[in-house]
C-alpha positions as CSV (number, residue, x, y, z in Angstrom):
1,X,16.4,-24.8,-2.9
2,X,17.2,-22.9,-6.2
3,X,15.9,-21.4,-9.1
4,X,14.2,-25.0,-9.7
5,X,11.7,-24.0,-6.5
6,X,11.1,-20.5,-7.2
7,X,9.4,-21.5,-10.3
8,X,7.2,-24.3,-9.4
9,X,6.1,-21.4,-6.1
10,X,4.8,-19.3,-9.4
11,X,3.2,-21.6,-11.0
12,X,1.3,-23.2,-8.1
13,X,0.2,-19.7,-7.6
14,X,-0.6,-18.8,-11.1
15,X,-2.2,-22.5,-10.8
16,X,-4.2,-21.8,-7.6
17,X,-5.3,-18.0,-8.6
18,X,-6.7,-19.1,-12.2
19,X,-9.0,-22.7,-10.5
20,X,-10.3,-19.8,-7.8
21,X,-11.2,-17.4,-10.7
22,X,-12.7,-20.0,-12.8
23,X,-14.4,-21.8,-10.0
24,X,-16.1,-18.6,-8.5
25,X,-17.4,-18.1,-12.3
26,X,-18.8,-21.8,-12.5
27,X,-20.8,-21.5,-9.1
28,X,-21.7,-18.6,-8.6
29,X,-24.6,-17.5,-11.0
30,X,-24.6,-13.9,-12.6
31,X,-27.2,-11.6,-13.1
32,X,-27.6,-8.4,-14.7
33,X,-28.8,-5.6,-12.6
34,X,-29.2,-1.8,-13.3
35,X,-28.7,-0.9,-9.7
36,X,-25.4,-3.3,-9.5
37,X,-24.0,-0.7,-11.3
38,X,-25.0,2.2,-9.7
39,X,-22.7,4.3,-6.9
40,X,-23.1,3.4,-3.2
41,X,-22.9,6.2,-0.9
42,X,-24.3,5.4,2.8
43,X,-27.7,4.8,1.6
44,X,-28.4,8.3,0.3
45,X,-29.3,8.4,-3.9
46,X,-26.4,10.3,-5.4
47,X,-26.8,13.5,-7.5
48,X,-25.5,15.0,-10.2
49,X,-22.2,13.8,-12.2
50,X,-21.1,10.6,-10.0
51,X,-17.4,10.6,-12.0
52,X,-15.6,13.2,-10.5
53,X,-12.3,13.8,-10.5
54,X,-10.2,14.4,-7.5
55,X,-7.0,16.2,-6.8
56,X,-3.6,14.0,-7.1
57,X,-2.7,16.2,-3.9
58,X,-4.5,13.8,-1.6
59,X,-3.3,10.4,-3.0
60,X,-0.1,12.2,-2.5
61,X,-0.6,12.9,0.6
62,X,-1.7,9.5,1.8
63,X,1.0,7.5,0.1
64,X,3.6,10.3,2.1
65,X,2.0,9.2,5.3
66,X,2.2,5.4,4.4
67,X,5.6,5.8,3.3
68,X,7.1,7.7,6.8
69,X,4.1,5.5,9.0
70,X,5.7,2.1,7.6
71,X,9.2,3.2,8.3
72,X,8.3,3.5,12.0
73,X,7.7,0.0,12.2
74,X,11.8,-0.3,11.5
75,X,12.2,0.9,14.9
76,X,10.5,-1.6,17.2
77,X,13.5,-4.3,16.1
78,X,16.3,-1.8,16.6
79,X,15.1,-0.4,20.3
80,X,15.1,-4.1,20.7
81,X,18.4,-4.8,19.5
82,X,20.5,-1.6,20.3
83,X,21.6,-2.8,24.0
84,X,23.5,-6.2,22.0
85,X,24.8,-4.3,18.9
86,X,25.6,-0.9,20.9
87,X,27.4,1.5,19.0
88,X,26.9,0.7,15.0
89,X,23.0,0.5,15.8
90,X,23.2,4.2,16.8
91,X,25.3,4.9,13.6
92,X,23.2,2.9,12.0
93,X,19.6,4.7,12.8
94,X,21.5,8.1,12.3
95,X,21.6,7.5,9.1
96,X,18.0,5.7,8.6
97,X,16.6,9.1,10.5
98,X,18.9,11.3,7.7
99,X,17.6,9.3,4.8
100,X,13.9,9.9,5.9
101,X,14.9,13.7,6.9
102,X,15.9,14.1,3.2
103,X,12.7,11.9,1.8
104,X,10.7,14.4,3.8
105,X,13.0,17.6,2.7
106,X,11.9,16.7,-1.0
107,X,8.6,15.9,-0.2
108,X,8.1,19.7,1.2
109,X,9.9,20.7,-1.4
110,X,7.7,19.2,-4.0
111,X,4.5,20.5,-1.9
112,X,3.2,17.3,-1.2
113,X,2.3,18.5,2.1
114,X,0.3,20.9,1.1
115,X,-3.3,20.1,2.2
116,X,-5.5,21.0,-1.0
């Protein structure tokens, strides 16, 4: 295992992405529809301007709760682990909980809490 198998792993799936886009173009057959390109909302016709732009705030705000929802997934393993390691897992998730304390000092300070 080197650098030898890293590089025929990307190519097999460079390989495999390219014969499933070209495949799906050869089957399947393609038609031209106005209301393809239309917006779908629940079934109800939209009105008005269907491009609207929406504010950063929210994306923000999503990705923030991603970030510190994700990071709880580190814990399972270390409530697992902490009666076997004992002392340097408790030092250890001190600082992981500091780290994310400062992530979410600088988030509030940035107001990317904020709900719009």
């Amino acid at each position: 295992m080197g650098p030898a198998s890293m590089i025929v792993l990307i190519l097999a799936a460079l390989a495999f992405s390219i014969f499933a886009i070209l495949l799906a173009k050869v089957v399947t057959k393609s038609t031209t529809n106005p209301q393809k390109g239309q917006p779908y909302e629940c079934g109800v016709p939209t009105q008005g301007q269907t491009w609207t732009q929406f504010n950063v705030g929210y994306y923000l705000f999503a990705l923030i709760f991603l970030i510190f929802d994700v990071e709880i997934v580190f814990l399972y393993p270390w409530a697992v682990a902490v009666k076997q390691t004992g002392m340097l897992a408790l030092v250890e998730i001190i600082i992981f909980f500091f780290i994310l304390f400062i992530g979410f000092l600088y988030a509030h300070k940035k107001g990317a809490l904020k709900w719009v």
